[in-house]
Every structure is written in C-alpha cells, then in structure tokens.
N, C-alpha and C positions, 0 to 999 in steps of 0.2 A: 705503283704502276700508273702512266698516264693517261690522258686517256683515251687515244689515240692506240695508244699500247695493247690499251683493255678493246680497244672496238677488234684491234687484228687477232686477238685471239677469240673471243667473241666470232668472227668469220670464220676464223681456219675451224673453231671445233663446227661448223653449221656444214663445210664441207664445200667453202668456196675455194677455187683452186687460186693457188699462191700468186702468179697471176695477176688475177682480177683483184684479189685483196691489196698486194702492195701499189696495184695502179689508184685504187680507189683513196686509200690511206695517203698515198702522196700525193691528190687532187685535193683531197680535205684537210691537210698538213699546209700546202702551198696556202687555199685558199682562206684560214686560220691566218696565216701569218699576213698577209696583203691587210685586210681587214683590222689584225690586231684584237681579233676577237677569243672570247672563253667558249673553249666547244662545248660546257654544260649549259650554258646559256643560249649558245645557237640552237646546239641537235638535239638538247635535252637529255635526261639520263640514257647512259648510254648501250642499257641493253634495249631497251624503248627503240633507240636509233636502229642500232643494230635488226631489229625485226622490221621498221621501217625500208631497211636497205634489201632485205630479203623476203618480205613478204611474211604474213604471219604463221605460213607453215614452216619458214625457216629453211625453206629450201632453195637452192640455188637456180630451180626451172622457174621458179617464180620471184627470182629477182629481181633487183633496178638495173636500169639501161649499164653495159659493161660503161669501165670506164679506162682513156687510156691515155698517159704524160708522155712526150717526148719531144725531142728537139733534133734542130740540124743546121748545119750554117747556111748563110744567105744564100748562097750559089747551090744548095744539096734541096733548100725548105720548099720551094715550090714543084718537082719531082715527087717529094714523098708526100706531100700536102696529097696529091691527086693520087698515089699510090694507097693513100690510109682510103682516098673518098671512094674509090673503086672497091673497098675493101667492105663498105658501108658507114665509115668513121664520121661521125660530122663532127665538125670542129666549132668550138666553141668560144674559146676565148684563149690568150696566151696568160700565164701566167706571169708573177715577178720575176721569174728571171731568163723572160722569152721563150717560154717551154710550150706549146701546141697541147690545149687541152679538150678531150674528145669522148663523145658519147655515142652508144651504138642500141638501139632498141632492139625487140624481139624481131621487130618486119622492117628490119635496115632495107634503105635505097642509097643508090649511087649518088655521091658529092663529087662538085670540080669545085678546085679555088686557084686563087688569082694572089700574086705576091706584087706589088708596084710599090715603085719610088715614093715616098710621100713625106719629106720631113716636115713635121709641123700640122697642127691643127688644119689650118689652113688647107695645103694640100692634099690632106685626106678628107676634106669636106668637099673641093672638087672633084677630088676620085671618085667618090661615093655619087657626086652628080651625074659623072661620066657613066659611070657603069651603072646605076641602078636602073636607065629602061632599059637596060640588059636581062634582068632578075636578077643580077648580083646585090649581095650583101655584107657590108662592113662589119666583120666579128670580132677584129683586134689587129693592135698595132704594136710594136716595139721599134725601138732608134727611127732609123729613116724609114721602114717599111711599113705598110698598111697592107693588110690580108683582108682578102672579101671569099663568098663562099656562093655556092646556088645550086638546090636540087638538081641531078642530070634529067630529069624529069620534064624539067622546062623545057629543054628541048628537044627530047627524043620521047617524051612519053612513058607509059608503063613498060618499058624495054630499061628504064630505071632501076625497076625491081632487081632485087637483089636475090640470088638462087642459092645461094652458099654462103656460108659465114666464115672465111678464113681466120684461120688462128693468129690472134693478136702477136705484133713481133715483141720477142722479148729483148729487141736495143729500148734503151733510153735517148743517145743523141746518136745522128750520123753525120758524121763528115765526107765532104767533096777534096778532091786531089789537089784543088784551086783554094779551096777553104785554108786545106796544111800547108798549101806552098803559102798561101797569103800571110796564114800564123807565122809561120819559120821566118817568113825576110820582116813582119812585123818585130819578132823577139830579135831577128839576129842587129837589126837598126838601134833597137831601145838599149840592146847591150852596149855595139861601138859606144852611142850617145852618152850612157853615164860612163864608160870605161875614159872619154875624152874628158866629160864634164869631173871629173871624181880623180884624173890625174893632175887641172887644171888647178880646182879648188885645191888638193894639198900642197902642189907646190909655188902656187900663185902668191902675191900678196894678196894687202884685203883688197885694195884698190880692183885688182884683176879676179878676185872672186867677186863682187860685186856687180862688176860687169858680165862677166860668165854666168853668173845666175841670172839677170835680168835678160841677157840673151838668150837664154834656154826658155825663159818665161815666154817672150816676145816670139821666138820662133815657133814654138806649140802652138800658141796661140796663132800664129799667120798659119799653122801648115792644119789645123783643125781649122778655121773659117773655108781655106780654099777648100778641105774635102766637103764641108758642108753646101758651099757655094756652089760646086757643082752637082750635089743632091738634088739642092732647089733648082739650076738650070734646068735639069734632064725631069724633073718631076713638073716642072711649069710646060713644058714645051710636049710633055705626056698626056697632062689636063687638060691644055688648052682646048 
C-alpha cells in the first residue's frame, strides 16, 4: 500500500467525510508530483501526518483548513473563481495541470479574484503592478492567464464575514457552452488537418511528402505565433 493510499484510510477510519479526504489526497498527490518529492521525507511517517491533519484527538471538528481541487475552462474559471470565494474558498495556487487549489479555515471570509490576459513573465509582472494598490494579489498563473485574489474585506469590511459554510461542490472541472463549442471546432479542425495531411503523405511522393510536412510544420507554427501575438497585444494595451 502507498502511502497516500495508507493516509486515505487512515482519514476515512478517523471519520473524515469522503469529501474532504479525496480533495485533501489529490492536493497532496498533485503537490508530490510538481516537486517530485518522497511523502516520507516531506510529511513524515504517515500516521504522525495523519494526526497532524486532524489534530491530536483525531477528530474531524478539529481539523486542518478543508481543502478543495478543481478546474474549468477560461471562459467558465473566473465566474466560479468568485462563486468558490463567496463561498469562503481562498485560493491558493493552481496546480500542474491548471486545477484551482483551495483552502477554507474554521472562520472563513469572502474572496473575489480576477482572471487577466498575461502571457509571459513579463506581463504578469505588470498585472501585479496594475492591480496591487488595488489589494489585489498574484496567486497563480497557467498558459496565458495570471489569477490575483483579495479579501472582500478590503472593501466592504466585516460584511466579509462569512455566516454559513456551504457544502463543498462535488465537480472537479466545469465547462462553459463556448468552452465546448471552442473544443468541437478545435477537434473537428485537427481532424480535417491530418485526414488532408495523412491522404497527402500516402499517396504523394517523397518530393510532395516533404513539402507537406514542412508546410504543416511552418503553418502551426505561423497560426500559434498569431494567437500568441494577439495575447500579448490585448495583455500590453490592459497593462499599460
């Protein structure tokens, strides 16, 4: 048994709801594998851990801050961003593979975040200019996007507080109607593209496969600059 394996049972016999176990397990699974690290060497043995996460009576009122993964497409992540922060969610950082990773204490307060264009170092070094005498704060980025986050507190005060803990959602990713139309006309493109490239090459010579392939190379690469290039347009002219 792993030992990841060993810590979820370990939780479920302590009488942590299923839940909160497999969100915490895939925070510390993700955050294992980024690192490349041995979780005996991080967390220590791992019923040690295990009472660390729940407190030494072992009970779930005296837990660690819940914890909770999820994801959603570009066009879906800033709606639920502000739906987790309403909920008391603060977000923390995204994971490897752009998943929203979130913690929630005993005396949660309201979060808002902020999704902006920012490909590159660079332009999230200006974001972070722009918005921080805001109290915004840069927690994490993926592709072209940079996420900032800030107490509702800053602005509205102890009307922040948080009066209810709603129940964690049990999705892992959400999708927008623009997100699936965006995937569909993405797959149904990739498809024509090798059905044309993959009729060419069999029946071409080498002469005309050579050129077909360096064409398909050459056109990626022009048709990934321009989307990038307009990333950086709209992200410079947002900075500025």
């Amino acid at each position: 048994m792993s030992y990841l394996d060993e810590l979820t049972a370990l939780l479920r016999d302590r009488g942590v709801s299923e839940e909160r176990v497999r969100a915490t397990v895939d925070d510390l699974s993700s955050f294992l594998m980024e690192g490349g690290l041995d979780p005996e060497e991080e967390f220590g043995p791992v019923t040690d851990f295990a009472d660390d996460l729940l407190g030494e009576t072992g009970s779930e009122s005296e837990a660690a801050p819940e914890t909770l993964v999820w994801g959603a497409d570009a066009f879906e992540a800033h709606a639920r961003m502000n739906e987790m922060g309403a909920q008391g969610w603060e977000l923390e950082r995204l994971d490897g593979m752009g998943r929203f990773v979130g913690h929630r204490g005993e005396t949660p307060q309201v979060w808002e975040y902020r999704q902006v264009i920012a490909p590159g170092r660079r332009e999230r070094e200006r974001a972070a200019e722009r918005l921080e005498p805001e109290g915004w704060e840069l927690f994490g980025y993926f592709f072209t996007y940079a996420y900032f986050k800030r107490p509702t507190a800053a602005s509205v005060g102890p009307a922040a507080e948080l009066g209810e803990r709603p129940e964690p959602t049990a999705r892992s990713f959400f999708w927008s109607a623009r997100g699936l139309v965006s995937v569909g006309v993405a797959l149904v493109v990739v498809l024509i593209s090798l059905f044309f490239l993959g009729t060419t090459l069999w029946e071409g010579d080498g002469s005309d496969r050579v050129a077909t392939l360096l064409g398909a190379v050459v056109g990626a690469a022009i048709g990934l600059g321009a989307v990038m290039a307009v990333f950086r347009l709209v992200a410079r002219f947002r900075n500025r």
